[in-house]
mmJSON file of the N, C-alpha and C atoms, coordinates in Angstrom:
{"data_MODEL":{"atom_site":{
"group_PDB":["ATOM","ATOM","ATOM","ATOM","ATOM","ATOM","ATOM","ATOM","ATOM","ATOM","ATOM","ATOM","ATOM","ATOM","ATOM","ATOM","ATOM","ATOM","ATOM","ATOM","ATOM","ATOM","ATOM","ATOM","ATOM","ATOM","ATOM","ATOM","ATOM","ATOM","ATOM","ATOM","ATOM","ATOM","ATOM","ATOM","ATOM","ATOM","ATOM","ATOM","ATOM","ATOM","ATOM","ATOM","ATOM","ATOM","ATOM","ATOM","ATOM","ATOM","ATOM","ATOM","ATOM","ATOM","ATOM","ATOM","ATOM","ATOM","ATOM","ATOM","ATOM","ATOM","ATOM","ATOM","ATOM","ATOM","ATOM","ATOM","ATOM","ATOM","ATOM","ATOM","ATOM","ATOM","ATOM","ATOM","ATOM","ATOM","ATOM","ATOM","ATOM","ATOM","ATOM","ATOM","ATOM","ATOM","ATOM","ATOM","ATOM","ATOM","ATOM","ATOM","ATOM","ATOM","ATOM","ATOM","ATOM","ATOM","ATOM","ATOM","ATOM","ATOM","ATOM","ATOM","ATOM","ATOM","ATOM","ATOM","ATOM","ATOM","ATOM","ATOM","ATOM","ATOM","ATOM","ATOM","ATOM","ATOM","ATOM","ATOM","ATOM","ATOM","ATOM","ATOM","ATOM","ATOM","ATOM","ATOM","ATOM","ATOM","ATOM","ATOM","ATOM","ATOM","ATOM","ATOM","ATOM","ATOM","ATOM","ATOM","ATOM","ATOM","ATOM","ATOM","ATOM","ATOM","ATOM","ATOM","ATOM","ATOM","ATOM","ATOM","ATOM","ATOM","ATOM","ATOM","ATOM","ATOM","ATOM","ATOM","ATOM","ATOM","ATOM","ATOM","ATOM","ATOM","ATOM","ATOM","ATOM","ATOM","ATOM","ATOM","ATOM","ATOM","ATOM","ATOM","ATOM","ATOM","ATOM","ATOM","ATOM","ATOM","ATOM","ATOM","ATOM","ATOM","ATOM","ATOM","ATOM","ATOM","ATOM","ATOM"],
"id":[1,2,3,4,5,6,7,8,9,10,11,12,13,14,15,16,17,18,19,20,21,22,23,24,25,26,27,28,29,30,31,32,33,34,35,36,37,38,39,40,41,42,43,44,45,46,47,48,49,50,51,52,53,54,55,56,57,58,59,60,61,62,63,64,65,66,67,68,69,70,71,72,73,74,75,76,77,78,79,80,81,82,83,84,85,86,87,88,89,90,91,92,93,94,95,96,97,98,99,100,101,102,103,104,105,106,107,108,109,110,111,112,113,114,115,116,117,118,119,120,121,122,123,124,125,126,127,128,129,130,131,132,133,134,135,136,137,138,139,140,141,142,143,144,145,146,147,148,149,150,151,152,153,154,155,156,157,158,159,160,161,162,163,164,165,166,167,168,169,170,171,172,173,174,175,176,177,178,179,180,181,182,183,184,185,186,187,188,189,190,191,192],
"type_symbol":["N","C","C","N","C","C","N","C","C","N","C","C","N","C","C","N","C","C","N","C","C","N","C","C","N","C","C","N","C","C","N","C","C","N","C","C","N","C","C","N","C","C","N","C","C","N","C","C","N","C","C","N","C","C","N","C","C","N","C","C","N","C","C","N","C","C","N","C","C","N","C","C","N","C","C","N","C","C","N","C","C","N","C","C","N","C","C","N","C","C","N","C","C","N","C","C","N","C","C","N","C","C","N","C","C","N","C","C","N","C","C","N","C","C","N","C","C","N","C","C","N","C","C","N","C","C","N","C","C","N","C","C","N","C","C","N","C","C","N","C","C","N","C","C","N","C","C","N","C","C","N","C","C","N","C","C","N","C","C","N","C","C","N","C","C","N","C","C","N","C","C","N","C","C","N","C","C","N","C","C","N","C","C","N","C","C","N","C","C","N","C","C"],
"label_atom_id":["N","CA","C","N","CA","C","N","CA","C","N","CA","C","N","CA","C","N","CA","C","N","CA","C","N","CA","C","N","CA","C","N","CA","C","N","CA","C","N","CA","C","N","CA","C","N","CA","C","N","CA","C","N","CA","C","N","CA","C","N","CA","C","N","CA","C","N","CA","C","N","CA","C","N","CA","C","N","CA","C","N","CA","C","N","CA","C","N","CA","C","N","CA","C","N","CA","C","N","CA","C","N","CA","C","N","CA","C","N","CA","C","N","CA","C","N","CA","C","N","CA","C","N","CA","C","N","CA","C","N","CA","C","N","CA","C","N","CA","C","N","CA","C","N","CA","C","N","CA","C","N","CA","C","N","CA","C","N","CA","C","N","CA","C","N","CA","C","N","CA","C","N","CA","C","N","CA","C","N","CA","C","N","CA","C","N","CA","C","N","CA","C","N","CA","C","N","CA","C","N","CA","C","N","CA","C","N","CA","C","N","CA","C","N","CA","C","N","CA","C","N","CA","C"],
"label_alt_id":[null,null,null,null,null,null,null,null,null,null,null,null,null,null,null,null,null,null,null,null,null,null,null,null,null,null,null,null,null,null,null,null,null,null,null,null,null,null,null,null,null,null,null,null,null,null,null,null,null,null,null,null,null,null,null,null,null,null,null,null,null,null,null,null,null,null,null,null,null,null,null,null,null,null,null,null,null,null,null,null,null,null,null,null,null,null,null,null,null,null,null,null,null,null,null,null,null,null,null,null,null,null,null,null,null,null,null,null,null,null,null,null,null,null,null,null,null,null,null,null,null,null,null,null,null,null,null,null,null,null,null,null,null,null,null,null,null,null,null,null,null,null,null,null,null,null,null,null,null,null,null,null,null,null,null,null,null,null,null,null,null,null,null,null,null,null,null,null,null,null,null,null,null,null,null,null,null,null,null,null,null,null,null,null,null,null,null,null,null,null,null,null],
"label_comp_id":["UNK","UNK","UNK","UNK","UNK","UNK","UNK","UNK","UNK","UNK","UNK","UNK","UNK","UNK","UNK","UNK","UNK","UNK","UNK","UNK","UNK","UNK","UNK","UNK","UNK","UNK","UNK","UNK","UNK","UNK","UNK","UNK","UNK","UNK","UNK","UNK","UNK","UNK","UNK","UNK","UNK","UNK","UNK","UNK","UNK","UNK","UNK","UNK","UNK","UNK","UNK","UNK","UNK","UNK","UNK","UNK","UNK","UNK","UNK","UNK","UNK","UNK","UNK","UNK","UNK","UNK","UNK","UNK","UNK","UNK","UNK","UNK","UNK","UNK","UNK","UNK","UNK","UNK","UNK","UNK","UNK","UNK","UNK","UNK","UNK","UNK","UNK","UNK","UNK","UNK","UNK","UNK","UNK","UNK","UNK","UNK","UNK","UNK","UNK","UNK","UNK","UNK","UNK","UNK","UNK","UNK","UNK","UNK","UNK","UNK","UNK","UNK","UNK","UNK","UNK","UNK","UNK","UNK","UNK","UNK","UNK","UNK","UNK","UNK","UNK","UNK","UNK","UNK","UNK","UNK","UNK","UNK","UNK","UNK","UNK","UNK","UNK","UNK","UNK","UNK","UNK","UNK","UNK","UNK","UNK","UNK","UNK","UNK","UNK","UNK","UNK","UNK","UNK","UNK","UNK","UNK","UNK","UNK","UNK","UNK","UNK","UNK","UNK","UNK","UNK","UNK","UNK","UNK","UNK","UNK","UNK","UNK","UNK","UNK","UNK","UNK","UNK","UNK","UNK","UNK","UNK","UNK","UNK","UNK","UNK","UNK","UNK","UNK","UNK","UNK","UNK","UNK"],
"label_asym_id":["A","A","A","A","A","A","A","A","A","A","A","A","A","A","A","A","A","A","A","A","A","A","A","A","A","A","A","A","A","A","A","A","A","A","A","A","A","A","A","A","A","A","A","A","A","A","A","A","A","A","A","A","A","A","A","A","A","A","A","A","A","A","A","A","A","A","A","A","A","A","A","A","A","A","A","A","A","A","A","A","A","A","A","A","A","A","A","A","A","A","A","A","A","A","A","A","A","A","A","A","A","A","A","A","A","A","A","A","A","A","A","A","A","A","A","A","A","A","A","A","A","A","A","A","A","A","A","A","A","A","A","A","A","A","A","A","A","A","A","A","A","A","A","A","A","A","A","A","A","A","A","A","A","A","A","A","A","A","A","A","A","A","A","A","A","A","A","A","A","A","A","A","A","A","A","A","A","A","A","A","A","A","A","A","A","A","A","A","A","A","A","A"],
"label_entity_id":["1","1","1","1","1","1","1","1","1","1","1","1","1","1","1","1","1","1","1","1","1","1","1","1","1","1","1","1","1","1","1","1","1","1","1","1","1","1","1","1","1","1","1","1","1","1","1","1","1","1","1","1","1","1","1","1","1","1","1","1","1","1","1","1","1","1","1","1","1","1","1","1","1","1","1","1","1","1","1","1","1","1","1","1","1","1","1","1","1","1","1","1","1","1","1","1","1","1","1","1","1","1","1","1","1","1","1","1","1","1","1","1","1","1","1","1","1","1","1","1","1","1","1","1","1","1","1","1","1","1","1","1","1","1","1","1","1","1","1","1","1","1","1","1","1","1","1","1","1","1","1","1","1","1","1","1","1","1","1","1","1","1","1","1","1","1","1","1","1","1","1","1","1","1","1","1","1","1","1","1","1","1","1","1","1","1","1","1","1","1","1","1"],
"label_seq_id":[1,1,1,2,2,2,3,3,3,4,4,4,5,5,5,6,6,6,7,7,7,8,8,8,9,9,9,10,10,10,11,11,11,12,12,12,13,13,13,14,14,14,15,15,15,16,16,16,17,17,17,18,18,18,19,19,19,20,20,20,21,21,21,22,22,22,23,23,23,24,24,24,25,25,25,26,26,26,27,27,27,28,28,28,29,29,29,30,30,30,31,31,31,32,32,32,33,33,33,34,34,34,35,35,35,36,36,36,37,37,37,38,38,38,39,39,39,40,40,40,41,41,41,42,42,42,43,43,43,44,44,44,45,45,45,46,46,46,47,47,47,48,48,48,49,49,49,50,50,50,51,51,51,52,52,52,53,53,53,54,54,54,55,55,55,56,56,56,57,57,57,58,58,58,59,59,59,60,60,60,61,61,61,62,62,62,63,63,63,64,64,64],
"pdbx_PDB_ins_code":[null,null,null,null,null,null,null,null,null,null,null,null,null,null,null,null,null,null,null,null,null,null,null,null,null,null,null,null,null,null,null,null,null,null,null,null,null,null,null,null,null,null,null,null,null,null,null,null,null,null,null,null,null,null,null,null,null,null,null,null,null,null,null,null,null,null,null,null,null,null,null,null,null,null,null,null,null,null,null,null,null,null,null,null,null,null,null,null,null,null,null,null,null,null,null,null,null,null,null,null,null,null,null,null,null,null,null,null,null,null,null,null,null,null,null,null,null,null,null,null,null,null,null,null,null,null,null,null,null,null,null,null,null,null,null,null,null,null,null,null,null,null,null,null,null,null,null,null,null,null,null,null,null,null,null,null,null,null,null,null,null,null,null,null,null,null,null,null,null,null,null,null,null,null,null,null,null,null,null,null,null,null,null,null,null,null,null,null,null,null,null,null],
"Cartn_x":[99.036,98.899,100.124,100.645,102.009,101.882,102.61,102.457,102.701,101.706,102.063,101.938,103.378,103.659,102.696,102.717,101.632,102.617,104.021,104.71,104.314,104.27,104.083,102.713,101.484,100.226,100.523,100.811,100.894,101.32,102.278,102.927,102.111,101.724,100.702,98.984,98.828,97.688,98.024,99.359,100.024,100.055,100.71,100.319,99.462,98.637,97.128,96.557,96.434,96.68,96.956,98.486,98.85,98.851,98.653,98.313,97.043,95.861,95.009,94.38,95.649,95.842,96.643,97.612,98.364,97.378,96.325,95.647,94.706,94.082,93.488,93.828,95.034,96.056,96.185,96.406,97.006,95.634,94.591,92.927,92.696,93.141,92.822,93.429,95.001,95.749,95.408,94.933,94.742,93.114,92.159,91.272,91.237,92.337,92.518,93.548,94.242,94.77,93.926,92.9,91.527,90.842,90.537,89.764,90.548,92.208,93.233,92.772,92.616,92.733,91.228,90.801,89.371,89.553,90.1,90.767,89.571,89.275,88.696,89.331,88.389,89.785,90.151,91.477,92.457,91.299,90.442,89.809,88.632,88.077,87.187,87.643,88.902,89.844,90.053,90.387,90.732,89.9,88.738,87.35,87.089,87.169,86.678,87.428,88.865,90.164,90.348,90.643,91.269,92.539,92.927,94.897,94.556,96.072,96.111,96.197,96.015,95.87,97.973,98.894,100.072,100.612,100.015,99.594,99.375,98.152,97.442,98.36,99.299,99.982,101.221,102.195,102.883,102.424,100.778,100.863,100.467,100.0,99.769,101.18,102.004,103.57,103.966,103.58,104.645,103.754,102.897,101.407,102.075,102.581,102.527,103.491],
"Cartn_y":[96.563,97.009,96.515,97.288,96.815,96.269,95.713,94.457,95.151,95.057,95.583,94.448,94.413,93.159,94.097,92.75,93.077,93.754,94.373,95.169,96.631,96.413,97.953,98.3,97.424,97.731,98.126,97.693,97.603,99.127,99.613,100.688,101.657,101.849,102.533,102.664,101.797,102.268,102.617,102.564,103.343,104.576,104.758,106.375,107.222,106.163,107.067,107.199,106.36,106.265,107.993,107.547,108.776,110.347,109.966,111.474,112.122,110.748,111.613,112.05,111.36,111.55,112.904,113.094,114.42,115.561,115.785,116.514,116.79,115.904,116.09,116.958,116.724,117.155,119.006,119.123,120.16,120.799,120.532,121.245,121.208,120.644,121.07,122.184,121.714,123.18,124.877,124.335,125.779,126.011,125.249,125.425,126.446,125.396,126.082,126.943,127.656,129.177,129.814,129.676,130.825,130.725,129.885,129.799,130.509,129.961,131.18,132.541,132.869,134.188,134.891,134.092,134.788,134.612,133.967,133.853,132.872,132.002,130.956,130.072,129.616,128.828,127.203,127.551,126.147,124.713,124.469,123.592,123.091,124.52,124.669,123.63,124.877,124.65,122.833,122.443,120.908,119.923,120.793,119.229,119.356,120.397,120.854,120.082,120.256,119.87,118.735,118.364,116.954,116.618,118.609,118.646,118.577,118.328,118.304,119.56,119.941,121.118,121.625,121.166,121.154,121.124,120.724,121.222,122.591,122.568,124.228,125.202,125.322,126.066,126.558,125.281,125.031,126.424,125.942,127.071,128.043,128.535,129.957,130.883,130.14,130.554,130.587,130.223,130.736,131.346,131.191,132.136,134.046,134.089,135.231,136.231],
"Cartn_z":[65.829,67.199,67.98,68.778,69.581,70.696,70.56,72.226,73.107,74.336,75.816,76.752,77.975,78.181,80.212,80.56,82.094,83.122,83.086,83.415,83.099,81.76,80.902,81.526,81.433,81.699,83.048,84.175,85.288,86.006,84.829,84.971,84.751,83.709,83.041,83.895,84.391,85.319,86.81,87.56,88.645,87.81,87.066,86.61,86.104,85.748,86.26,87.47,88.237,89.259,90.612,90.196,90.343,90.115,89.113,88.509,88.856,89.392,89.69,90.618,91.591,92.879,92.748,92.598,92.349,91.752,90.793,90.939,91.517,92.624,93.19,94.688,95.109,95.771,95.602,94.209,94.132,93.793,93.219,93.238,94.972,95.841,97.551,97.873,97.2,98.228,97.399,96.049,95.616,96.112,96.487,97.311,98.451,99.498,100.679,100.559,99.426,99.641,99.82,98.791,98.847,100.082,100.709,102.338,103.143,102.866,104.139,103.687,102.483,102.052,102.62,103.299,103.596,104.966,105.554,107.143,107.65,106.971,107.617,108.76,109.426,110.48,110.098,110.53,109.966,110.032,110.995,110.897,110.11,109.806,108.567,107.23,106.95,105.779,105.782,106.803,106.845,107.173,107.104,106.654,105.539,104.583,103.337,102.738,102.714,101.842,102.266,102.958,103.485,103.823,103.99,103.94,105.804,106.212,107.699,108.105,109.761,109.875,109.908,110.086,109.848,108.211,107.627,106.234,105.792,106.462,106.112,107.075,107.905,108.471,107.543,107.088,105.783,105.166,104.386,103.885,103.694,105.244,105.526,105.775,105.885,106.229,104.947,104.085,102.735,101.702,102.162,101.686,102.133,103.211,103.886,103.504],
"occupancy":[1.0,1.0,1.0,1.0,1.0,1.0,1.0,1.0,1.0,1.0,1.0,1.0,1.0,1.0,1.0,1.0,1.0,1.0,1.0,1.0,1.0,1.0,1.0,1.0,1.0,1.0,1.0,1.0,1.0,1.0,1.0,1.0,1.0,1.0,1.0,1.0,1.0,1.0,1.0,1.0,1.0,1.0,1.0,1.0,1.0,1.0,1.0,1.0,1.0,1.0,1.0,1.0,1.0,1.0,1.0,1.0,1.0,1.0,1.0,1.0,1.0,1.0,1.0,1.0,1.0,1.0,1.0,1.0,1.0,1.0,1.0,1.0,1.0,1.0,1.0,1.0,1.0,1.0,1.0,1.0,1.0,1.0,1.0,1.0,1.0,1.0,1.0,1.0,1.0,1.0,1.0,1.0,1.0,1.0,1.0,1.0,1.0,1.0,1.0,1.0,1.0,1.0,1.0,1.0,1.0,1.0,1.0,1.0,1.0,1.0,1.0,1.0,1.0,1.0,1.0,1.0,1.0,1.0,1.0,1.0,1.0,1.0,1.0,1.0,1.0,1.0,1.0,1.0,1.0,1.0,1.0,1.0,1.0,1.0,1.0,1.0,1.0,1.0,1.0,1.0,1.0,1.0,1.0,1.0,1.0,1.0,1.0,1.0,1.0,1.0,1.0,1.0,1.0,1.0,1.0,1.0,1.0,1.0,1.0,1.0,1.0,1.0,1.0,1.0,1.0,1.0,1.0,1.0,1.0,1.0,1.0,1.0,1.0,1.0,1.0,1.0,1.0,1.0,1.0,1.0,1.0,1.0,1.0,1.0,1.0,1.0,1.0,1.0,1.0,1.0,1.0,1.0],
"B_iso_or_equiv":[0.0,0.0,0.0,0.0,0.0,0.0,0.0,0.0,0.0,0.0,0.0,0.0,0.0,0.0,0.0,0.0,0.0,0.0,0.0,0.0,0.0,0.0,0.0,0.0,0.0,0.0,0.0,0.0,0.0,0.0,0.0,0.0,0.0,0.0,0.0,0.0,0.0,0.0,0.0,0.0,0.0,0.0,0.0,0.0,0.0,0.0,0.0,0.0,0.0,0.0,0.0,0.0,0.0,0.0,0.0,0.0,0.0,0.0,0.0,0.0,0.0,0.0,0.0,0.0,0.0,0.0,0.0,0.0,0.0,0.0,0.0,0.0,0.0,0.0,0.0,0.0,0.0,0.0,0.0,0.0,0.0,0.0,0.0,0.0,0.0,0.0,0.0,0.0,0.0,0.0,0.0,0.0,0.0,0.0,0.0,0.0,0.0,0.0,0.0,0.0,0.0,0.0,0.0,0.0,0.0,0.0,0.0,0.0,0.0,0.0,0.0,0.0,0.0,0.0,0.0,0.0,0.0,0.0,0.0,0.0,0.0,0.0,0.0,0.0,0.0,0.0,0.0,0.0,0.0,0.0,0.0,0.0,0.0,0.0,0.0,0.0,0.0,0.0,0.0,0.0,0.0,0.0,0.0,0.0,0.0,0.0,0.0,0.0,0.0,0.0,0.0,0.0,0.0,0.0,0.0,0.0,0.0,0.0,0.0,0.0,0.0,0.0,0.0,0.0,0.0,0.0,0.0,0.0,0.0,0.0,0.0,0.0,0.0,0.0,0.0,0.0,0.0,0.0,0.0,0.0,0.0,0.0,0.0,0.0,0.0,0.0,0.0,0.0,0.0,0.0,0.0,0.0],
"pdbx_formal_charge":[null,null,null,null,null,null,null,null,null,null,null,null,null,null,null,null,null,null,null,null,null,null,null,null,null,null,null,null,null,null,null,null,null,null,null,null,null,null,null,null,null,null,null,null,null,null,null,null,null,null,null,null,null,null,null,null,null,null,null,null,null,null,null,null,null,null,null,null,null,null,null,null,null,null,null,null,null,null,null,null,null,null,null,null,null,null,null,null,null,null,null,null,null,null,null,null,null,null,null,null,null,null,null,null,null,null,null,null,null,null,null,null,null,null,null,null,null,null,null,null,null,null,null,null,null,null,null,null,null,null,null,null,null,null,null,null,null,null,null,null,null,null,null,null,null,null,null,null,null,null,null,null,null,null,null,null,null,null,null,null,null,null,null,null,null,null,null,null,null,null,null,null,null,null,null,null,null,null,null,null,null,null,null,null,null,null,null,null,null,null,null,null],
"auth_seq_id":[1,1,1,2,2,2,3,3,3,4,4,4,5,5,5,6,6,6,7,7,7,8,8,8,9,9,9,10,10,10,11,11,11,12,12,12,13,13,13,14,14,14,15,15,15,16,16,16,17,17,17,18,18,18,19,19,19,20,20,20,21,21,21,22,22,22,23,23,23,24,24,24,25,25,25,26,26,26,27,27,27,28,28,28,29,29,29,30,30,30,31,31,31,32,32,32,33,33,33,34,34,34,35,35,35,36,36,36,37,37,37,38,38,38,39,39,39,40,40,40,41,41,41,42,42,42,43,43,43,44,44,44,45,45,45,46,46,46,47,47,47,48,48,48,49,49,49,50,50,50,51,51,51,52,52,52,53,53,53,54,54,54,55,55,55,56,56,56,57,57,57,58,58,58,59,59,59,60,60,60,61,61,61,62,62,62,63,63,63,64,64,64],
"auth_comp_id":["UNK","UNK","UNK","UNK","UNK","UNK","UNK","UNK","UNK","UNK","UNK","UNK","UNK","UNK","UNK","UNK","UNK","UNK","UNK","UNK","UNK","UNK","UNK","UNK","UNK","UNK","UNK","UNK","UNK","UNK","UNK","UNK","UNK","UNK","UNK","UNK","UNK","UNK","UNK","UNK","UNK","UNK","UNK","UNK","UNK","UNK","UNK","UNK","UNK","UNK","UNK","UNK","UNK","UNK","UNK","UNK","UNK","UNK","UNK","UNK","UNK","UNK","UNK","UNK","UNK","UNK","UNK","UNK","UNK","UNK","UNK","UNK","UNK","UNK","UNK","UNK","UNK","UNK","UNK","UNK","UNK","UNK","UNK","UNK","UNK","UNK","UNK","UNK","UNK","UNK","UNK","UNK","UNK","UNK","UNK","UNK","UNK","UNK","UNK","UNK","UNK","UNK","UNK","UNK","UNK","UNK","UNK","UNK","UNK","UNK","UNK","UNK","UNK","UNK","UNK","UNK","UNK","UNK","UNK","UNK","UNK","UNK","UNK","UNK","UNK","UNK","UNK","UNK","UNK","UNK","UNK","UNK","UNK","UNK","UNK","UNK","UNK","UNK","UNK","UNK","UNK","UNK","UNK","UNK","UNK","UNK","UNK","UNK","UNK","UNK","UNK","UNK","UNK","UNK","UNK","UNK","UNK","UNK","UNK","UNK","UNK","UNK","UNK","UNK","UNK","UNK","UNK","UNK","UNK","UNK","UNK","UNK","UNK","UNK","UNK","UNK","UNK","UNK","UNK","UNK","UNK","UNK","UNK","UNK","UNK","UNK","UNK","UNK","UNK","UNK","UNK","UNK"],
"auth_asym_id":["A","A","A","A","A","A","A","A","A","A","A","A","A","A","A","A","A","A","A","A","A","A","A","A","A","A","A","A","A","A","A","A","A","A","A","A","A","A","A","A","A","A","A","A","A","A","A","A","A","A","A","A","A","A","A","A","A","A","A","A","A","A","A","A","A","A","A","A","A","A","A","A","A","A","A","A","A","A","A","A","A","A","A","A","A","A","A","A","A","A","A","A","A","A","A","A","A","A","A","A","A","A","A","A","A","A","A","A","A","A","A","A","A","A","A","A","A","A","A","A","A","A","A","A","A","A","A","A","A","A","A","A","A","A","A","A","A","A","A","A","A","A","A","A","A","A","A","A","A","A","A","A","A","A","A","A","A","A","A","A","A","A","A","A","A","A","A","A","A","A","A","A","A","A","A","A","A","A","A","A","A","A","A","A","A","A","A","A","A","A","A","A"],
"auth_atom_id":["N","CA","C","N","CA","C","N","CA","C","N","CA","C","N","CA","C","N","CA","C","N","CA","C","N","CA","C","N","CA","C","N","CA","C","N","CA","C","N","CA","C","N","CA","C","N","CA","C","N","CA","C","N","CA","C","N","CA","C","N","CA","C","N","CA","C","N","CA","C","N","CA","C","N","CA","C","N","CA","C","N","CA","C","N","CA","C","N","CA","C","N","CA","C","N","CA","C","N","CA","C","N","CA","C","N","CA","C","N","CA","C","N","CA","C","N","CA","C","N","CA","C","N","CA","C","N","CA","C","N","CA","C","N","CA","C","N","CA","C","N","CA","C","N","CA","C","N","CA","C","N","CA","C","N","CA","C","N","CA","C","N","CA","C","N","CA","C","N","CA","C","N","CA","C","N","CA","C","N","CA","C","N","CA","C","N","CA","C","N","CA","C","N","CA","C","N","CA","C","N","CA","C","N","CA","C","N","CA","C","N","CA","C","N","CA","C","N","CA","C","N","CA","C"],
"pdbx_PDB_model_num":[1,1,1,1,1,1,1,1,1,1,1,1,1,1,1,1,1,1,1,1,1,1,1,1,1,1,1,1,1,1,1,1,1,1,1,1,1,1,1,1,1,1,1,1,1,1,1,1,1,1,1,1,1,1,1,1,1,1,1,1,1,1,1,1,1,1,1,1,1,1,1,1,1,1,1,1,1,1,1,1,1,1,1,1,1,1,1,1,1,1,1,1,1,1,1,1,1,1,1,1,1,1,1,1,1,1,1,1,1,1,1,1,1,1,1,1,1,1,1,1,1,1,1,1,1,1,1,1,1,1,1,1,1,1,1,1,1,1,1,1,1,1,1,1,1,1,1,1,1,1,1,1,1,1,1,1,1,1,1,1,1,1,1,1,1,1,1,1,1,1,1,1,1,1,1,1,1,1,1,1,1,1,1,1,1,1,1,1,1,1,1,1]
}}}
């Protein structure tokens, strides 16, 4: 078994960490495309998701 020193570990659970923060992220905004796409209103969209409403503008503008 190979040695893992408390750097490596340390590292290794920030990137889980992260990652599952980052998908959780990106399972909201593909959420709230589908809510824009039904023309829900921005505030709806941003209690559901948890994106800001300057967020959800972002990306109704490149949505468009």
């Amino acid at each position: 078994m190979p040695y893992i020193t408390t750097g490596e570990r340390i590292g290794y659970d920030r990137g889980k960490v992260e990652g599952k923060i980052e998908g959780q992220e990106e399972k909201a905004i593909s959420i709230a495309l589908n809510m824009l796409n039904d023309n829900l209103p921005l505030e709806t969209i941003a209690r559901f998701t948890g994106l800001t409403i300057p967020q959800l503008q972002k990306l109704q503008a490149q949505s468009e």
